[in-house]
C-alpha positions as MATLAB code, in Angstrom:
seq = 'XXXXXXXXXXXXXXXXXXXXXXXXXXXXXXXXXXXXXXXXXXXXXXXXXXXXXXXXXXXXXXXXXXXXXXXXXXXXXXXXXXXXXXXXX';
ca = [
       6.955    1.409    0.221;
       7.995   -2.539   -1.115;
       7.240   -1.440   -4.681;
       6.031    0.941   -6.363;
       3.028    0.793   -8.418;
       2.689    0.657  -12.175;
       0.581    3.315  -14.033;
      -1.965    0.442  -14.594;
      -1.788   -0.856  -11.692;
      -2.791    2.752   -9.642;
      -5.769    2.827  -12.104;
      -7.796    0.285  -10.355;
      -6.209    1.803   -6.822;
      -8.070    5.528   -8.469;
      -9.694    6.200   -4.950;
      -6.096    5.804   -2.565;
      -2.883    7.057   -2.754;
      -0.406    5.698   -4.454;
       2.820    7.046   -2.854;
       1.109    5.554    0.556;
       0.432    1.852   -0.198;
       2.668   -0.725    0.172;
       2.566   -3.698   -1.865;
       2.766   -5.713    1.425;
       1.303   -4.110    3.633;
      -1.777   -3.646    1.437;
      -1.657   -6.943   -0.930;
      -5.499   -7.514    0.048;
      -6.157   -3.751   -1.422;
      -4.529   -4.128   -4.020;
      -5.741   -7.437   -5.272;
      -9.079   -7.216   -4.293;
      -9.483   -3.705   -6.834;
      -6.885   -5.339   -9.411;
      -9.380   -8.503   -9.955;
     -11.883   -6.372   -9.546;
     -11.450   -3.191  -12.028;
      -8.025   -3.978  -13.274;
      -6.752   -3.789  -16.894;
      -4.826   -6.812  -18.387;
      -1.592   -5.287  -17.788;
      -2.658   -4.722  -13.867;
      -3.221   -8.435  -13.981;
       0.008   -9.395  -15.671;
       1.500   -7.162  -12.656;
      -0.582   -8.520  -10.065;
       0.537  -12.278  -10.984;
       4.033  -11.878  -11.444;
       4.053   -9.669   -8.152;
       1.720  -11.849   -6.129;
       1.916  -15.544   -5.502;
      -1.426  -17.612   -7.121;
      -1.680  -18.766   -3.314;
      -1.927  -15.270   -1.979;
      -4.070  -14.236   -4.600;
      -6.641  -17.441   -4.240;
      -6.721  -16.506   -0.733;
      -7.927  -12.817   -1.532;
     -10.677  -14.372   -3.535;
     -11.352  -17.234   -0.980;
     -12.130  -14.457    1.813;
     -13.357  -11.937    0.177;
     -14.031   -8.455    2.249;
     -17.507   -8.101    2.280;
     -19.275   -5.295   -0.263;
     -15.971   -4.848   -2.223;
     -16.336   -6.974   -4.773;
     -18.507   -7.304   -8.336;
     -20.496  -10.725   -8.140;
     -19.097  -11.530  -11.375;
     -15.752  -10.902  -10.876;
     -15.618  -13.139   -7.539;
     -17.646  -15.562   -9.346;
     -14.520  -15.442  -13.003;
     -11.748  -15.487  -10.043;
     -13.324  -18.192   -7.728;
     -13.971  -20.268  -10.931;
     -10.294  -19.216  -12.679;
      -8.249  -19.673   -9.070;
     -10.474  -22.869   -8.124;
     -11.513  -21.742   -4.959;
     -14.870  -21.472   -2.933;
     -15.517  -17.657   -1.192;
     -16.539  -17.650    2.249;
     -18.640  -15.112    1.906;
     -19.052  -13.220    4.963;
     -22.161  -10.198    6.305;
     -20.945   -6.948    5.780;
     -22.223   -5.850    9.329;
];
C-alpha cells in the first residue's frame, strides 16, 4: 500500500478494506466516497494527498450511480468543472 489511510479518511471508505487499498491504485475510490461522505478532516487529507487536477478529474467523470447529486453538483461548482455524466448500464 502507497499510504496508509487516516482514521477519517477510512470512514467514508466504511464498506472496503482499508489494509487493501492503495492510495494509487484506488485514487478514484477514494475520492469519489471522500467528496462524497467525507468529514472535513478527510478533505484536508484528500487535498494535500491528491493533486486539484486529479481530483477535478474524479468529479469531471464521475462513475455512474456513485455519487449524491448535490455533492457532484458543490464539487463541479467548487473544482470548476462540467461532469460528463455517463448511463450506468
Amino acid at each position: 500500500m502507497a499510504t496508509s489511510l487516516p482514521p477519517a479518511v477510512r470512514a467514508a471508505l466504511w464498506s472496503y478494506d482499508p489494509e487493501l487499498l492503495d492510495t494509487e491504485l484506488h485514487a478514484e475510490r477514494i475520492i469519489t466516497n471522500v467528496l462524497n461522505i467525507g468529514t472535513h478532516e478527510a478533505l484536508l487529507w484528500l487535498f494535500n494527498t491528491y493533486s486539484r487536477e486529479r481530483i477535478a478529474a474524479v468529479v469531471a467523470h464521475p462513475r455512474p450511480g456513485e455519487w449524491n447529486k448535490r455533492s457532484l453538483n458543490y464539487w463541479s461548482l467548487v473544482l470548476d468543472v462540467k461532469p460528463v455524466l455517463r448511463e450506468r448500464f
